[in-house]
C-alpha positions, 0 to 999 in steps of 0.5 A: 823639893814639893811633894808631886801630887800630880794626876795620872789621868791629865794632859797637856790639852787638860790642864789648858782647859784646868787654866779655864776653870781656875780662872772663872773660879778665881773671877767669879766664885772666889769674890762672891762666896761670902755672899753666897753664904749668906744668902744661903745659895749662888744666884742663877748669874753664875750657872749662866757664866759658867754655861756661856764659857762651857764649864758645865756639862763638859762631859755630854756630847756636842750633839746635845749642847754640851762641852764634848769632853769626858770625865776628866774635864768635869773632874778639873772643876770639882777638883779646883773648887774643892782645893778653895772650899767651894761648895756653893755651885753644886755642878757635881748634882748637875753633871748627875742629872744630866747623865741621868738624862743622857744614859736613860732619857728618850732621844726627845727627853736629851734633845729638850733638856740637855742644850739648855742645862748645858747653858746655865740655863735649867739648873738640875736637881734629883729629888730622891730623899724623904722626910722618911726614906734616905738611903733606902729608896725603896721607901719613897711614898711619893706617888705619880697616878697616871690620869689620861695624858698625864701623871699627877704627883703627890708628896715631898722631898728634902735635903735636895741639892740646888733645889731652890734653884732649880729648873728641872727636878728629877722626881723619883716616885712610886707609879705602883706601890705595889711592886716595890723597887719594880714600881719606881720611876723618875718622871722630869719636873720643869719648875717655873710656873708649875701648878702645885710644886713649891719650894720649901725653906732653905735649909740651914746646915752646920756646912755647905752654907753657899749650897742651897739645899731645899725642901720639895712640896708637890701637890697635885702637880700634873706633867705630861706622860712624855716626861717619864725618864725613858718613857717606860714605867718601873725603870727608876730603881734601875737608873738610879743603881747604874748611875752610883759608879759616876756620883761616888766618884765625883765625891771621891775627886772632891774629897781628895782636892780638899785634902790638898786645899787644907794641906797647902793652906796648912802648910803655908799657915805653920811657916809664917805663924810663931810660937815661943819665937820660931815658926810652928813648922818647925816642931816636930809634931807639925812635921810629923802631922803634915808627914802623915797627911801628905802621905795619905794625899800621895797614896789616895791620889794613886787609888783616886786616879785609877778610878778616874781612869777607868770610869772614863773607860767604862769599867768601874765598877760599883763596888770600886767606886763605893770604896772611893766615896768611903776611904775618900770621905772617911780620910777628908774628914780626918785630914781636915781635922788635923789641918784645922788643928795646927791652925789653932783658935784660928782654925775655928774661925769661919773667915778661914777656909779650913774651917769652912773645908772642916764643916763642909766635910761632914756630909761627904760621909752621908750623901751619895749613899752613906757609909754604912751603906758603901761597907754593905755594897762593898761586902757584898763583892767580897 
């Protein structure tokens, strides 16, 4: 009998709803991540796609255009495009700008935005990290001067999620520098034709080839004063710290798919490769290895789960949600490694999801805060 990897948090109406997703996934991400990777992004074709059908943004209410669901419906598509080694549509960084917009913006701010990021229309992006500030956000020079209706941003961003294709940017800048983390705010750039903002190269990455990942340039870019994230100054620090809970979760969902994606692959590899004329499965260290990884999906399935459960109930909190991004991240890595092992020269050929699964893992350990920075958030709950 197969090891039951099932998810607590699921139900009948979800897994119609999984049947959906797999199906986009296998018609329209599937055949076309090659050239995604080559190109370095996905084109704006599928944001529309997925948007048309309701795959995006299921989790924001009807009211602003989205899909009416919660967090277990985005959790289905993270999960099933991790299982494949998928990473070129970042709907995880979407889904976190859209909640940004949802928990902190004006009712003018969702009513604008929301509808069309729920369509494909607007792809989202957050432009948090700077040539000299990653983790520590109260680093960021960029600045926003107010000058009459308006606020005039200087400054650069890297290493932004779907900033080449981006429609709208969460910017978060310094309106007073003088006030540290209390003088942070995030203020909405809408990209086309804006005067002054520029994309900088796409970003070649040991993994997540199909992701397109930028630098920002803003020079002199004017938005009107109405784009102030809330409409109030100072808050940025604020929205960014109450939103972590839902981001590191996200990366423990993925990184526990991925696990699961690089053992079926696995375990399908070693049953028909052979080696001194008997199936790799069959000595001991294949089954000792596979034994060690099953157990580990088994186990963080239970702890994953929980946390899924209560982020949709409202009660995760930061700390919980720490530990996810970083036994989640930290396990995706050994597992895929040893999965990418029993695989052999094979294992490090590209054409092979497992290889592509071993460099897109890497990141998973630096982005949404490393973690370094989850042990200090962690320890400081203890």
């Amino acid at each position: 009998m197969p090891i039951d990897f099932r998810r607590s948090w699921s139900d009948e109406d979800l897994e119609l709803y999984r049947d959906n997703v797999v199906r986009f996934i296998e018609t329209e991400m599937v055949p076309h991540d090659e050239e995604a990777r080559k190109n370095g992004h996905v084109g704006h074709a599928i944001w529309r796609k997925a948007g048309e059908i309701g795959l995006i943004c299921a989790d924001i209410p009807e009211e602003y255009g989205g899909g009416g669901g919660d967090f277990r419906h985005e959790a289905v598509f993270y999960e099933e495009a991790a299982r494949r080694g998928l990473s070129g549509m970042a709907t995880s960084v979407h889904a976190i700008v859209a909640h940004y917009f949802l928990n902190h913006g004006t009712e003018a701010q969702k009513r604008e935005y929301l509808p069309r990021m729920a369509r494909g229309e607007l792809v989202g992006a957050i432009a948090m990290t700077e040539p000299g500030a990653g983790s520590d956000l109260q680093g960021v020079r960029t600045r926003a001067e107010r000058d009459g209706d308006d606020y005039v941003i200087n400054g650069s961003k890297t290493f932004i999620t779907n900033g080449f294709l981006a429609g709208v940017v969460l910017v978060v800048v310094k309106t007073d520098p003088k006030q540290g983390a209390k003088g942070t705010s995030i203020l909405i750039v809408e990209t086309e034709g804006c005067k002054g903002f520029r994309v900088g190269r796409v970003l070649d990455k040991i993994g997540m080839k199909a992701q397109d990942t930028s630098e920002l340039f803003f020079d002199n870019v004017r938005v009107p004063a109405a784009n102030l994230l809330g409409g109030q100054e100072g808050q940025g620090f604020f929205q960014l710290m109450s939103d972590l809970p839902y981001e590191r979760t996200i990366i423990g969902v993925s990184a526990l798919a991925t696990m699961e994606g690089a053992y079926e692959a696995t375990l399908d590899y070693v049953r028909d490769r052979k080696a001194f004329d008997k199936p790799i499965a069959d000595f001991q260290n294949t089954k000792f290895k596979l034994a060690e990884i099953a157990t580990q999906i088994k186990v963080g399935r239970a702890f994953i789960d929980r946390c899924v459960e209560d982020l949709v109930a409202g009660k995760l909190d930061t700390a919980t949600a720490s530990m996810a991004k970083l036994w989640g991240s930290e396990t995706q890595g050994r597992v895929v490694d040893e999965c990418l092992q029993l695989f052999g020269g094979y294992g490090f050929m590209s054409e092979y999801m497992v290889a592509r699964m071993y460099a897109d893992a890497r990141v998973q350990r630096i982005y949404g805060g490393t973690n370094e920075i989850m042990k200090e958030v962690i320890s400081r709950a203890l």
